[in-house]
N, C-alpha and C positions, 0 to 999 in steps of 0.2 A: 833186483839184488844181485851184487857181484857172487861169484862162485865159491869165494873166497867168504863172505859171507856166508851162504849157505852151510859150505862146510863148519864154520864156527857153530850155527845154531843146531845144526846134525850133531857136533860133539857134545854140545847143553845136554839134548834130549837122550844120546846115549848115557852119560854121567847118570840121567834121571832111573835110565829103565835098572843101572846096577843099585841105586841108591833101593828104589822100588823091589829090586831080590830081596834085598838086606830087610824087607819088611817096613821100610822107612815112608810113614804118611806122609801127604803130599803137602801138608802145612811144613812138614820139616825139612821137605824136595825142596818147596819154592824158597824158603829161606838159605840154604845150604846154596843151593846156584843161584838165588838174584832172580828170580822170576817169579812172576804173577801167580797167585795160588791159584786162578781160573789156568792158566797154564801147566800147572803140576795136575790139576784133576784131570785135564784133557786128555796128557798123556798117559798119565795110571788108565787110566779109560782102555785110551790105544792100546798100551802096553798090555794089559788084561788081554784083549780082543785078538792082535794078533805078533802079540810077540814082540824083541827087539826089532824086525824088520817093519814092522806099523811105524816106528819112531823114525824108520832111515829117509833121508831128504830123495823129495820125488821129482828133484829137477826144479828147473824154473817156472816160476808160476805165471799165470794171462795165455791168453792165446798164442798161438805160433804166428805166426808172419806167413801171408798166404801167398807172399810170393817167393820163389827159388831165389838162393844166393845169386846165378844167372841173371834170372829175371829184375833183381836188384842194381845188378851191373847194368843192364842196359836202362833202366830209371834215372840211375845217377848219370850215365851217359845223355839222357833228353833231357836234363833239368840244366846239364850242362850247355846244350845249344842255345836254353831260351826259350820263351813263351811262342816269340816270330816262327820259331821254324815247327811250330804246331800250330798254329793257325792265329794265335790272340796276338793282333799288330797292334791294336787300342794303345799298351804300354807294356810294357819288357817287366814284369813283374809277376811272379809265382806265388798266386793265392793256394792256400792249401782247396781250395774248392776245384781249380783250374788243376791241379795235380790229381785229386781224387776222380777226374775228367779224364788227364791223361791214360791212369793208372787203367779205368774199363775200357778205355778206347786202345790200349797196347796189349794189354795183358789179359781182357774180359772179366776180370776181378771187382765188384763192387768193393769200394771200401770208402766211410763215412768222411767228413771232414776234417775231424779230428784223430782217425785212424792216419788220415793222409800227413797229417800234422808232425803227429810223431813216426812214423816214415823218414818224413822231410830232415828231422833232428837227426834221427838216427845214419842216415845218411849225410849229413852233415850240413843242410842247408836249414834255411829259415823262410816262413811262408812271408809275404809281403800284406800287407794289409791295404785294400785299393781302397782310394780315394774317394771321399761320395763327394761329387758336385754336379751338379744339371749336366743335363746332356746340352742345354743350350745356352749355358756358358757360353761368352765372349769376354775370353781372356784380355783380349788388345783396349774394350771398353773399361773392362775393372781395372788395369794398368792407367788408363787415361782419369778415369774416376778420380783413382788415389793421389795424381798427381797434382789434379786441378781443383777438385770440390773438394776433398780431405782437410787436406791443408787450411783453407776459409770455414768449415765446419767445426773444424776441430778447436776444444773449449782450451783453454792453454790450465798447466797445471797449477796445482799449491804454491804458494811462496815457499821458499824454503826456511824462513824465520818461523810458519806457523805448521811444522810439524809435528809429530807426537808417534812416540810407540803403538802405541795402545790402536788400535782399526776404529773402534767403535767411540772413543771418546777423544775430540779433540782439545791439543794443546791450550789451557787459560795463562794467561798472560804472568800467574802469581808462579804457574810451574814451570816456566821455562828458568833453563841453567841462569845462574845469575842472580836470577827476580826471585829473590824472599818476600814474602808478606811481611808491610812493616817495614821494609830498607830503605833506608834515604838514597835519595839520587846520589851519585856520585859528586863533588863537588868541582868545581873548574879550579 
Protein backbone atom coordinates (compact mmCIF):
# COMPACT_ATOMS: atom_id res chain seq x y z
CA UNK A 1 0.00 0.00 0.00
CA UNK A 2 1.03 3.55 -1.19
CA UNK A 3 1.95 5.90 1.91
CA UNK A 4 -0.59 7.98 0.77
CA UNK A 5 -2.89 5.34 1.34
CA UNK A 6 -1.88 4.52 4.65
CA UNK A 7 -2.24 7.84 5.71
CA UNK A 8 -5.97 7.94 4.39
CA UNK A 9 -6.73 4.87 6.59
CA UNK A 10 -4.69 6.22 9.75
CA UNK A 11 -7.14 9.25 9.35
CA UNK A 12 -10.45 6.69 9.24
CA UNK A 13 -9.28 5.22 12.52
CA UNK A 14 -8.42 8.59 14.20
CA UNK A 15 -12.10 10.01 13.16
CA UNK A 16 -13.15 6.50 14.94
CA UNK A 17 -11.06 6.88 18.25
CA UNK A 18 -12.84 10.67 18.63
CA UNK A 19 -16.18 9.25 17.49
CA UNK A 20 -15.38 6.42 20.45
CA UNK A 21 -14.76 9.62 23.24
CA UNK A 22 -18.05 10.89 22.31
CA UNK A 23 -19.42 7.52 23.66
CA UNK A 24 -20.39 6.61 19.98
CA UNK A 25 -20.99 2.32 19.63
CA UNK A 26 -19.19 0.90 16.96
CA UNK A 27 -22.49 -0.02 14.90
CA UNK A 28 -22.85 3.85 14.64
CA UNK A 29 -18.57 4.22 13.98
CA UNK A 30 -18.92 1.66 11.18
CA UNK A 31 -21.86 3.48 9.74
CA UNK A 32 -20.73 7.10 10.22
CA UNK A 33 -17.20 6.34 8.32
CA UNK A 34 -18.14 3.54 5.77
CA UNK A 35 -16.50 0.51 7.38
CA UNK A 36 -16.99 -2.90 8.38
CA UNK A 37 -18.57 -3.15 11.98
CA UNK A 38 -15.81 -6.09 12.42
CA UNK A 39 -13.55 -3.05 11.94
CA UNK A 40 -15.32 -0.55 14.31
CA UNK A 41 -15.03 -3.49 17.21
CA UNK A 42 -11.43 -3.90 16.34
CA UNK A 43 -10.55 -0.61 16.85
CA UNK A 44 -12.89 0.32 20.10
CA UNK A 45 -10.80 -2.83 21.22
CA UNK A 46 -7.43 -1.05 20.28
CA UNK A 47 -8.63 2.08 21.31
CA UNK A 48 -9.69 0.74 24.86
CA UNK A 49 -6.19 -1.04 25.23
CA UNK A 50 -3.99 1.57 24.32
CA UNK A 51 -5.11 4.78 23.48
CA UNK A 52 -5.24 6.85 20.26
CA UNK A 53 -1.69 5.71 19.55
CA UNK A 54 -2.98 1.75 19.31
CA UNK A 55 -5.02 3.28 16.10
CA UNK A 56 -1.81 5.23 14.63
CA UNK A 57 -0.40 3.54 11.26
CA UNK A 58 2.70 1.26 12.11
CA UNK A 59 4.32 1.55 8.75
CA UNK A 60 4.35 -0.69 6.03
CA UNK A 61 3.15 -3.96 6.30
CA UNK A 62 5.20 -7.71 5.06
CA UNK A 63 8.65 -8.14 5.63
CA UNK A 64 11.62 -5.85 4.94
CA UNK A 65 13.65 -6.64 1.99
CA UNK A 66 16.89 -8.37 3.31
CA UNK A 67 18.87 -6.82 1.14
CA UNK A 68 20.49 -2.95 1.35
CA UNK A 69 19.47 -0.21 -1.05
CA UNK A 70 23.30 -1.03 -2.11
CA UNK A 71 22.95 -4.33 -2.33
CA UNK A 72 19.94 -3.68 -4.67
CA UNK A 73 22.08 -1.57 -6.79
CA UNK A 74 24.41 -4.01 -7.64
CA UNK A 75 21.52 -6.75 -8.36
CA UNK A 76 20.00 -4.47 -10.77
CA UNK A 77 23.61 -3.94 -12.06
CA UNK A 78 24.03 -8.35 -12.65
CA UNK A 79 20.65 -8.67 -14.15
CA UNK A 80 21.75 -6.02 -16.34
CA UNK A 81 24.80 -8.01 -17.82
CA UNK A 82 22.78 -11.28 -18.35
CA UNK A 83 22.62 -14.73 -17.34
CA UNK A 84 26.20 -15.37 -19.61
CA UNK A 85 28.16 -13.35 -17.58
CA UNK A 86 27.14 -15.59 -14.35
CA UNK A 87 27.72 -18.71 -15.71
CA UNK A 88 23.94 -19.82 -17.45
CA UNK A 89 25.21 -19.75 -21.43
CA UNK A 90 22.18 -22.59 -22.10
CA UNK A 91 19.99 -19.15 -23.01
CA UNK A 92 20.20 -15.40 -22.04
CA UNK A 93 17.01 -15.57 -20.03
CA UNK A 94 16.27 -14.74 -16.15
CA UNK A 95 14.29 -17.29 -14.42
CA UNK A 96 13.20 -15.96 -11.24
CA UNK A 97 14.89 -19.48 -9.72
CA UNK A 98 18.40 -18.44 -11.65
CA UNK A 99 18.03 -14.96 -9.83
CA UNK A 100 17.09 -16.49 -6.31
CA UNK A 101 20.76 -18.40 -7.28
CA UNK A 102 22.34 -15.32 -8.16
CA UNK A 103 20.96 -13.45 -5.18
CA UNK A 104 22.85 -16.52 -2.33
CA UNK A 105 25.71 -16.75 -4.53
CA UNK A 106 26.30 -12.52 -4.33
CA UNK A 107 24.84 -11.59 -1.32
CA UNK A 108 24.67 -15.10 1.00
CA UNK A 109 20.94 -14.33 1.34
CA UNK A 110 18.50 -17.24 0.78
CA UNK A 111 15.42 -15.97 -0.74
CA UNK A 112 12.60 -18.42 -2.29
CA UNK A 113 11.38 -18.11 -5.93
CA UNK A 114 8.82 -16.22 -5.65
CA UNK A 115 10.65 -13.85 -3.05
CA UNK A 116 12.95 -13.49 -6.19
CA UNK A 117 10.12 -12.74 -8.34
CA UNK A 118 9.00 -9.86 -6.79
CA UNK A 119 12.44 -8.56 -6.22
CA UNK A 120 12.70 -8.88 -10.00
CA UNK A 121 9.19 -6.44 -10.51
CA UNK A 122 10.38 -4.29 -8.08
CA UNK A 123 13.41 -3.71 -9.68
CA UNK A 124 12.00 -3.50 -12.76
CA UNK A 125 12.57 -6.60 -14.61
CA UNK A 126 10.50 -9.65 -15.41
CA UNK A 127 11.39 -13.43 -14.80
CA UNK A 128 11.47 -15.42 -18.09
CA UNK A 129 9.88 -18.67 -18.11
CA UNK A 130 12.30 -21.53 -19.74
CA UNK A 131 11.36 -23.58 -22.21
CA UNK A 132 10.66 -27.42 -21.46
CA UNK A 133 11.87 -29.55 -24.45
CA UNK A 134 14.36 -32.71 -24.25
CA UNK A 135 17.65 -32.27 -23.87
CA UNK A 136 17.84 -34.18 -27.01
CA UNK A 137 16.03 -32.35 -29.29
CA UNK A 138 17.23 -32.07 -32.79
CA UNK A 139 16.01 -28.97 -33.95
CA UNK A 140 17.34 -29.26 -37.70
CA UNK A 141 15.16 -32.87 -37.73
CA UNK A 142 11.75 -31.19 -36.35
CA UNK A 143 12.43 -28.22 -39.03
CA UNK A 144 13.00 -31.03 -41.74
CA UNK A 145 9.90 -33.16 -40.36
CA UNK A 146 7.65 -30.10 -40.73
CA UNK A 147 8.59 -29.36 -44.04
CA UNK A 148 8.45 -32.85 -45.71
CA UNK A 149 5.93 -35.17 -43.60
CA UNK A 150 3.65 -32.39 -42.28
CA UNK A 151 2.45 -31.30 -45.23
CA UNK A 152 1.42 -35.20 -46.66
CA UNK A 153 0.04 -35.82 -43.10
CA UNK A 154 -1.81 -33.28 -42.73
CA UNK A 155 -5.83 -33.76 -43.18
CA UNK A 156 -6.91 -30.60 -45.23
CA UNK A 157 -9.62 -28.42 -43.49
CA UNK A 158 -13.68 -27.96 -43.58
CA UNK A 159 -15.24 -26.53 -46.81
CA UNK A 160 -16.12 -23.27 -46.03
CA UNK A 161 -19.85 -23.68 -47.30
CA UNK A 162 -20.19 -26.39 -44.31
CA UNK A 163 -19.46 -24.10 -41.37
CA UNK A 164 -21.51 -23.29 -38.34
CA UNK A 165 -21.05 -21.26 -35.14
CA UNK A 166 -21.96 -23.38 -32.78
CA UNK A 167 -18.37 -26.11 -31.93
CA UNK A 168 -20.33 -28.81 -31.03
CA UNK A 169 -23.13 -28.95 -33.65
CA UNK A 170 -22.61 -28.99 -37.17
CA UNK A 171 -24.11 -26.68 -39.85
CA UNK A 172 -27.71 -28.86 -41.53
CA UNK A 173 -28.26 -27.87 -44.94
CA UNK A 174 -32.07 -26.34 -43.85
CA UNK A 175 -29.89 -23.68 -41.44
CA UNK A 176 -27.62 -22.37 -43.59
CA UNK A 177 -28.35 -18.37 -44.61
CA UNK A 178 -30.62 -18.69 -47.66
CA UNK A 179 -32.11 -22.42 -47.10
CA UNK A 180 -35.63 -21.98 -45.32
CA UNK A 181 -37.33 -25.16 -44.90
CA UNK A 182 -39.91 -25.47 -47.43
CA UNK A 183 -38.33 -22.80 -50.11
CA UNK A 184 -38.49 -23.41 -53.65
CA UNK A 185 -35.36 -23.39 -55.62
CA UNK A 186 -34.88 -20.40 -57.25
CA UNK A 187 -36.23 -20.50 -60.65
CA UNK A 188 -33.86 -19.79 -63.89
Amino acid sequence: MSPAGRRRRETVRMQAAELFEQNIKPPDVARRLRVSLKSAYLWQQMWRDGGVQALASRGPSGSRCRLSPRCLEKLAGYLEQGPAAHGWVEDQGWTASRVATLIGRKFHVSYSVSGATRLMHRLGFSPQVPARRAAERDEQAVSVWKEATWAEVKEPGRPAEATSASRTKQASPASRPGDAPGAAAPRS
